[in-house]
N, C-alpha and C positions, 0 to 999 in steps of 0.2 A: 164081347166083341173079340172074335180070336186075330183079327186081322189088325186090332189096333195096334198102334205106333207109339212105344214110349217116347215123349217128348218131354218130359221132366225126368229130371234125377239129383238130390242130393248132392252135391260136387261132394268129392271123397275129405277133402280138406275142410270138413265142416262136421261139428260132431249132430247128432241127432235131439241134443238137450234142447225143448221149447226155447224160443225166444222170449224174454222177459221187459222184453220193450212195448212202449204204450202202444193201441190200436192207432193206424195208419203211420208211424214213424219210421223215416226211410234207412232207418240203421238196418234191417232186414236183407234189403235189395243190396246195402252197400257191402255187408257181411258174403253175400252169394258171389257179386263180381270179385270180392278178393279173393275167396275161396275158389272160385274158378279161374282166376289168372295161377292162382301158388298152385293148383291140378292142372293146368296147361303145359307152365314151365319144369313142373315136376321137382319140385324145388321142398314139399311139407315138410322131409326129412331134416332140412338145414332153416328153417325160415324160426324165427323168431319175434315175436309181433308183443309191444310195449302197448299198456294200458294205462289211463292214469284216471285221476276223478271224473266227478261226472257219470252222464248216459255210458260213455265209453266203458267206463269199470266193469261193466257188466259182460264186455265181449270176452273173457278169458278163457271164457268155456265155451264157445262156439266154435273158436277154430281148433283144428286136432294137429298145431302144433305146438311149440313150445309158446310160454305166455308169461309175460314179465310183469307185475304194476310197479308203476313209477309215481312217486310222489306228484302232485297237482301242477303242472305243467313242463313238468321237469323228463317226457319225453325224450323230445332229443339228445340230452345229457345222456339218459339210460340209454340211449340207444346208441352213443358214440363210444360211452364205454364197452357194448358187449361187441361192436364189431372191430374193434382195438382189439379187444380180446378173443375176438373169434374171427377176423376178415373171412373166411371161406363161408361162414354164414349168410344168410338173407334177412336186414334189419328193417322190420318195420314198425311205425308207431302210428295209433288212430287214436285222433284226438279230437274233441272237439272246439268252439268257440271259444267257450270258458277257458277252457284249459291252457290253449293255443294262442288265441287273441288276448286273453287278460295275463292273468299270473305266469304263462308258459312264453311270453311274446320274446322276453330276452334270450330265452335258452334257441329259439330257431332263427332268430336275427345271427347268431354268433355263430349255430352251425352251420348255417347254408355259403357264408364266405369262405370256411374253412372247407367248401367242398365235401364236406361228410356222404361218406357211400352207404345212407341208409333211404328207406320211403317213407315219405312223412305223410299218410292220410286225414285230410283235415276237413271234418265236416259242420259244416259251418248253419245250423238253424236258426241263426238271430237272437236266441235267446236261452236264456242259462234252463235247459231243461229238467236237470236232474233234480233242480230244487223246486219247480214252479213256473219256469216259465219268464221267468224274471226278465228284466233288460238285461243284454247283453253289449260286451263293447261291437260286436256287430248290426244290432239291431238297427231296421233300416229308418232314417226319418219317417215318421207316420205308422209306422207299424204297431200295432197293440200288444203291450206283455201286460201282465199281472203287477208287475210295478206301475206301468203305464197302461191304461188301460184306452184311454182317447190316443195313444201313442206315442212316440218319440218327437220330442219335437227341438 
């Protein structure tokens, strides 16, 4: 079709390494929208994106900019010390439930009154995926994990 119309492309801010994420998991799609907002703003060069346990560990080689892991919910710590130390920077941390809701809960209770100038991405599947699937402190009443399998109750 010589007439056709590319309507996809790779956002630049994304490296070309498979995604190692399970079949339908929405870390994929969440991966493209960052990656096309950090190719919008024009920002790769300066952006630095924190990882820590969990699904999330896996994203440090997706994006094609700098990439930090941070201890199991300790996020936002890492990431208020690198724009301390770098303010002209762009801090971002993507984290999950696990991470965020359980062991990681005090580190963004403490940053977000302190106003910290970083993006805290939090995605939230209800349950601890990286091991099983397990209950998660999000999981909704009635919902099925692998711990529960009739659901939360």
């Amino acid at each position: 079709m010589k007439d056709a119309i590319r309507t996809y492309a790779r956002p630049n801010a994304m490296t070309d390494i498979p995604f190692p994420y399970c079949p339908g998991c929405s870390h994929g799609t969440i991966h493209r929208l960052i990656a096309e907002v950090i190719d919008e703003l024009e920002i790769v060069a300066r952006a630095i994106g924190i990882t820590s346990a969990g699904c999330s560990v896996r994203n440090w080689r997706q994006f094609d900019c700098d990439m930090v892991m941070a201890l199991h919910g300790r996020g936002p710590a890492v990431a208020t010390g690198l724009k301390r130390a770098q303010p002209e920077a762009v801090i971002f941390t993507y984290q999950g439930d696990g991470d965020m809701a359980a062991i990681g809960t005090a580190e963004i209770v403490h940053a977000a009154p302190r106003c910290e100038r970083i993006t805290v991405i939090y995605v939230n599947n209800g349950v601890l995926g990286a091991t099983g699937g397990q209950q998660a402190p999000t999981t909704l009443i009635g919902q099925s994990t692998t711990s529960y399998p009739t659901g939360r109750d």
